[in-house]
C-alpha positions as CSV (number, residue, x, y, z in Angstrom):
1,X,98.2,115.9,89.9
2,X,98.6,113.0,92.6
3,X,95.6,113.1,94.8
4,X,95.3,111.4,98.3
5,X,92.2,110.5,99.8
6,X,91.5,110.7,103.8
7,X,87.9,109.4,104.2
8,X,85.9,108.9,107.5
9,X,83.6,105.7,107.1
10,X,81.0,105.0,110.3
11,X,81.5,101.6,112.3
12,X,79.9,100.8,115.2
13,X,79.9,104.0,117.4
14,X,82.5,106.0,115.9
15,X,84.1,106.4,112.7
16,X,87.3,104.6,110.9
17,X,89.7,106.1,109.3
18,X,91.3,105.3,106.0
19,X,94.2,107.0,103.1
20,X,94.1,106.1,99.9
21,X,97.3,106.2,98.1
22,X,97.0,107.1,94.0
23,X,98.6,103.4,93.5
24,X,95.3,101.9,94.7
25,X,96.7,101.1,98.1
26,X,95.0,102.1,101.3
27,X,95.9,102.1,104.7
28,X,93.2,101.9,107.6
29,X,93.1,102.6,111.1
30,X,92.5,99.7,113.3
31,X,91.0,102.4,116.2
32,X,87.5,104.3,116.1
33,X,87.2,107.6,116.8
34,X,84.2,109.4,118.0
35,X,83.9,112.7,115.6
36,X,85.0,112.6,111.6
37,X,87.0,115.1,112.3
38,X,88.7,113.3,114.9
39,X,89.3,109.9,112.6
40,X,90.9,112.1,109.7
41,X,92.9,114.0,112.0
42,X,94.3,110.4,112.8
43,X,94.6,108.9,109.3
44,X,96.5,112.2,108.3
45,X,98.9,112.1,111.5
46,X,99.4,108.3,110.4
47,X,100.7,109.6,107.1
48,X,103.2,111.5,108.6
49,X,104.6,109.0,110.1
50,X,105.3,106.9,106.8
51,X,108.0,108.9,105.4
52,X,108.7,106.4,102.9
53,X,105.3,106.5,101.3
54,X,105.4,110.2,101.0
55,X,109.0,110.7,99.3
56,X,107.2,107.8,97.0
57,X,104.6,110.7,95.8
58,X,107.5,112.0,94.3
59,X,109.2,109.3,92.5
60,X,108.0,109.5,88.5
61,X,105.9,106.3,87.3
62,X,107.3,103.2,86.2
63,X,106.6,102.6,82.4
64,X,104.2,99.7,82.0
């Protein structure tokens, strides 16, 4: 099962938002938002918008 982390992490007087890919790779919003609700609502709209990364969930693994 490929799992995908959105997390909410407090900074200063909000919260920053970050997804965490399976591969290890995470991408971070440079904004903060005021609510956790708010900062994952952003790092999942920010997903969306990476169409390549997603149809890469898909793809089998490379052998090592």
């Amino acid at each position: 099962m490929t799992s995908i982390t959105l997390s909410a992490t407090a900074q200063g007087n909000g919260y920053h938002a970050t997804v965490t890919f399976p591969d290890g790779i995470s991408i971070s919003s440079a904004e903060t938002y005021p609510t956790v609700s708010l900062a994952v609502g952003a790092a999942a709209t920010k997903l969306l918008d990476m169409p390549g990364r997603l149809a890469a969930l898909d793809r089998p693994p490379k052998p090592q």
